[in-house]
N, C-alpha and C positions, 0 to 999 in steps of 0.2 A: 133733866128735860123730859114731859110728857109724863113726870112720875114714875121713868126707868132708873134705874140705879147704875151705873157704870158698868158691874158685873154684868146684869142683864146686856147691856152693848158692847159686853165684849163678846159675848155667849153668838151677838146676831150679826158683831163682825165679823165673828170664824165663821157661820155659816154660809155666811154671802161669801167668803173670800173660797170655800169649800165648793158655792156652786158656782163662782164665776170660771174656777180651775178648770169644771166638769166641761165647759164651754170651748175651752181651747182647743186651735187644733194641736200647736205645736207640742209636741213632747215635753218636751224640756218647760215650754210655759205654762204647763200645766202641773208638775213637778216643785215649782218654782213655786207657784202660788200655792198650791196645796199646802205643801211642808209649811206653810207661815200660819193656813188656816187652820189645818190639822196640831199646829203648837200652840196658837192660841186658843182652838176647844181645849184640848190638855189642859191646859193654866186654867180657863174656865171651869173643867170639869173639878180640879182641886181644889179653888176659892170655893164650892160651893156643897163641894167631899163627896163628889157621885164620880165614885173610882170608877163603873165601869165605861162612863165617858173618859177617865182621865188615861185608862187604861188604852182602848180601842185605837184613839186618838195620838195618844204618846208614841205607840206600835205604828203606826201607820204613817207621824213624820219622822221616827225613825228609818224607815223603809225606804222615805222619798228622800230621805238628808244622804242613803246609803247609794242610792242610784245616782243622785246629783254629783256625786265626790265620783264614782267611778265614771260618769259622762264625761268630767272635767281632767279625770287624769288617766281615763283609758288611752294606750295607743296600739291597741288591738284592732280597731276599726278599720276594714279593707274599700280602699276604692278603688275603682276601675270605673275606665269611659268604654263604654258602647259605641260605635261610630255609626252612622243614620246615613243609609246609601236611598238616593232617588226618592220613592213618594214611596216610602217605606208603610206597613197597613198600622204597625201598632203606637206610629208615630199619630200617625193623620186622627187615632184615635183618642191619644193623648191629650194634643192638643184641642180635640173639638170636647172633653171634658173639662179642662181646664181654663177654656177659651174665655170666658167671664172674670176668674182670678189673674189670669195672663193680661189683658186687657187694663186692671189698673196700674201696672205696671209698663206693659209694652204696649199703646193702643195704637200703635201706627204698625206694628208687627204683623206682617204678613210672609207666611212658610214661600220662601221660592229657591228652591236646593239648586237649583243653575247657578245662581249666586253667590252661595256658600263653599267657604274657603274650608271652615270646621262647622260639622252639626255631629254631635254627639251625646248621647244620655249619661249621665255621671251613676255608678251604680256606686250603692254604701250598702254593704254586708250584702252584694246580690239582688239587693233591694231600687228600682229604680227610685233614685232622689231626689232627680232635675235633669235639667236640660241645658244644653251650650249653645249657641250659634256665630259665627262670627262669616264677615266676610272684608277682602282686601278694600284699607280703603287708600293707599299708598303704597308705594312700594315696599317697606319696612314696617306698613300698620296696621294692623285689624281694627274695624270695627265692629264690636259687641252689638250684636242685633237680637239675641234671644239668652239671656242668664235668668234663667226660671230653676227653683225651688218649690216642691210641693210644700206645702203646710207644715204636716209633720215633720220636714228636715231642715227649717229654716233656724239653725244655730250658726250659722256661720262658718260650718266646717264644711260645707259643698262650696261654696267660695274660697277660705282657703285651701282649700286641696287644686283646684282651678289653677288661681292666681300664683299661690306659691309652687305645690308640689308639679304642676302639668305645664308653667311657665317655660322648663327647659324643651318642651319639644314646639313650643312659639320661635322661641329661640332659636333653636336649632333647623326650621325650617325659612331661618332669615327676620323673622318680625321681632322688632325690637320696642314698639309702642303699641300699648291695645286703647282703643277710645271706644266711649259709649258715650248715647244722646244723653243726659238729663230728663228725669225719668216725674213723669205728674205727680208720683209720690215721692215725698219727702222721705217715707220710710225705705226706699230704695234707693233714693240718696246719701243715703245715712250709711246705707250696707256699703255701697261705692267706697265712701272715705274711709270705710273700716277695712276695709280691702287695697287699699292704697292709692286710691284716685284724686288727683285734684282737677278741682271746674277750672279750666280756661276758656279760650276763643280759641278758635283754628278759622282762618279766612272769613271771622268775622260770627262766627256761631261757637254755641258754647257745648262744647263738650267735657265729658270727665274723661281725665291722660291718666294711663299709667303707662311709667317706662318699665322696665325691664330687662335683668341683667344675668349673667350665670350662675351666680351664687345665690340669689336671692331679688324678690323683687322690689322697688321703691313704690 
């Protein structure tokens, strides 16, 4: 095609796959992409015998194949919640930087702490990671009004830590079902079901239920 030779597009696959990684926010999907771009210049750099591309290149998804294997099997990572008393200042600040991102996800979401059962900040290595909110919407049920994730930490593991590991103290203070609205994004529904939600109706509007139980949640 256009008089390129396959070698040549693979040469201008790595690099686009190389700059769309540099774009991400996420950690881990940047990681993810890279390690494939930086293996396929490697390969490149071989078919066409310019070691110090194959070199550079080979070292570097090394590096990111080495960090991805310890993401997936560290369990060294510490969480702790922060708990969010009143009109707290570094809250109010949070949220009015993130207020745009929040918004595709939660656009009906408005802070009213009078209301809130739980608001707390999920901390990963001391590091703030996201945000909780829930308030009573039964007597056995919360409703999820704020599960926010900065960028950088959206792997999935500030959810589970939530839903499974911090499930016992729902429990424990009587709530036995958590529900959340259904969310404009699909990619936020997506997280939902990965985290154990199924869409039903409740009196007629649709929500996503998760129960939960002491040992573990459904």
């Amino acid at each position: 095609m256009f008089g390129i030779s396959w070698v040549q597009w693979l040469g201008y696959l790595a690099s686009l796959l190389i700059l769309v990684s540099m774009m991400m926010n996420s950690i881990l999907k940047l990681r993810i992409i890279n390690v494939v771009g930086s293996t396929l210049f490697a390969i490149y750099g071989l078919i066409i015998h310019a070691i110090p591309v194959l070199i550079v290149n080979g070292t570097i998804a090394i590096i990111n194949f080495y960090f991805l294997i310890r993401f997936f099997t560290s369990k060294s990572e510490i969480f702790k919640v922060l708990k969010i008393r009143g009109h707290n200042f570094y809250l109010r600040e949070f949220l009015k930087f993130y207020k745009q991102d929040i918004e595709k996800y939660f656009p009906k979401f408005k802070y009213e702490p009078e209301k809130n059962r739980y608001s707390f900040f999920i901390l990963r290595n001391m590091n703030v990671a996201g945000i909780f909110m829930a308030r009573i919407f039964q007597p056995e049920t919360l409703l999820i009004t704020l599960d926010y994730a900065i960028p950088a930490y959206r792997d999935f593991k500030v959810g589970k830590f939530i839903y499974n590991h911090y499930a016992h103290k729902f429990i424990k203070d009587g709530f036995n079902t958590l529900i959340a609205h259904p969310s404009p994004s699909r990619k936020h529904n997506r997280y939902l079901h990965k985290m154990g939600f199924k869409r039903t109706k409740i009196n007629g509007h649709e929500f996503f239920v998760k129960h939960l139980t002491n040992n573990t949640t459904k």
